[in-house]
VOGU-3710 file (C-alpha; in Angstrom, 3 decimals, decimal comma):
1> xxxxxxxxxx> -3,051/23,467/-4,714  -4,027/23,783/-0,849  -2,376/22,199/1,793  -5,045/20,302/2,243  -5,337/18,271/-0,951  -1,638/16,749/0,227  -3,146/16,144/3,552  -6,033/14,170/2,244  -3,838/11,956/-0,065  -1,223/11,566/2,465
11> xxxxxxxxxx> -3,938/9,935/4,811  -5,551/7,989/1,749  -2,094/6,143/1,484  -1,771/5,517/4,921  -5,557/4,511/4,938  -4,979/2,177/2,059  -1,471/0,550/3,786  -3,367/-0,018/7,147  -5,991/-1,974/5,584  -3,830/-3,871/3,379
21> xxxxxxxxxx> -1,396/-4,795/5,891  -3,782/-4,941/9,010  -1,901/-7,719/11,357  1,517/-7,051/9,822  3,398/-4,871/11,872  6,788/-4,982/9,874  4,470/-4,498/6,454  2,625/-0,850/8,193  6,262/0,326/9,804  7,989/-0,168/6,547
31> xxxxxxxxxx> 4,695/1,410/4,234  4,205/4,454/6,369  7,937/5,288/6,402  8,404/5,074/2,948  5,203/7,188/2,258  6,393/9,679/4,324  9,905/9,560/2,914  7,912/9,996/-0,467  6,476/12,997/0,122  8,902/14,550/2,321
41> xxxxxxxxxx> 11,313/14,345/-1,012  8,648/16,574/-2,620  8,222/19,002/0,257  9,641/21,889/-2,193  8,034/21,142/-5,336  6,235/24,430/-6,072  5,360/23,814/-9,854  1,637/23,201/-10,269  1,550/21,287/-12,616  3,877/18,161/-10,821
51> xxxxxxxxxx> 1,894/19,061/-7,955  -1,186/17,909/-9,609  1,251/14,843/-11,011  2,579/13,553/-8,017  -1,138/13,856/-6,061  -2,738/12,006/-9,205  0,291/9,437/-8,668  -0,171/9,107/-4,948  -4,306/8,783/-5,620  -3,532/5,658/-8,103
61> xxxxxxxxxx> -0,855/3,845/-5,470  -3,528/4,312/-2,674  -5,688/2,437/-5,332  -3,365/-0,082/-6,615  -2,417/-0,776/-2,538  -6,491/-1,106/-1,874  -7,495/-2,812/-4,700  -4,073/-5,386/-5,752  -2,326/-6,003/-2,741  -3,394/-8,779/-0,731
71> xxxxxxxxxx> -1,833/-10,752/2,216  -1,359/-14,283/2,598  -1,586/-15,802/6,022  0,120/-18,907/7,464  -2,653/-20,826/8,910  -2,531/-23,770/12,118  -1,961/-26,192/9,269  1,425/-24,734/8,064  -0,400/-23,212/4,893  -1,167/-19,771/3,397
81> xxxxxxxxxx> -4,775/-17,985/2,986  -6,053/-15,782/1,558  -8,957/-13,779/1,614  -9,838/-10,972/-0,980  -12,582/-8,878/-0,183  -14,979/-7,416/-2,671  -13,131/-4,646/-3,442  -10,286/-7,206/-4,636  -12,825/-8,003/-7,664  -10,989/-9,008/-11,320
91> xxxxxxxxxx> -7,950/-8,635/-9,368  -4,812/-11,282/-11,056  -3,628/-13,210/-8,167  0,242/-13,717/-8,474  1,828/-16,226/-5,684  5,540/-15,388/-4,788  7,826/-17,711/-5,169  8,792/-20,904/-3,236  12,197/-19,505/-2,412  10,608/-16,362/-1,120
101> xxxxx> 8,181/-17,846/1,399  9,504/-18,845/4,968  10,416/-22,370/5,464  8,189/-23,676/8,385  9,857/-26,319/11,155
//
């Protein structure tokens, strides 16, 4: 495995998590830590085979992140959009909760 291949799914991930979470600066903080933290804990992995493992895992979240994840807007009339793209295609949409959205004034 080459240095490189890490690189390039590295950036995919972050690629995918600016995209998704374009406007939301808590949302890109919190994603780009945690992918970082993510492969930092598998700095020393030397075995070949989990290499290949966690790169195929990291190419299917940068997937999952492009293709399922979505982000609701409040809009000027106290509501939530949303706006899939094409890429968003067949995708289930699941609303959160009442108790989980932010109570407006």
């Amino acid at each position: 495995m080459s240095r490189g291949e890490a690189l390039r799914a590295y950036r995919g991930l972050l690629r995918a998590t600016r995209k998704s979470f374009a406007g939301d600066t808590l949302m890109l903080n919190a994603s780009a830590m945690e992918v970082r933290k993510k492969f930092e804990e598998n700095r020393g992995v030397s075995s070949e085979t989990q290499i290949q493992k966690l790169l195929e895992e990291a190419r299917e979240a940068s997937h999952f992140i492009s293709t399922m994840i979505v982000q609701a807007k409040l809009n000027d009339r106290g509501g939530y959009e949303v706006k899939a793209s094409p890429e968003h295609a067949g995708a289930t949409l699941e609303l959160p909760s009442e108790e989980s959205l932010p109570k407006s004034v």
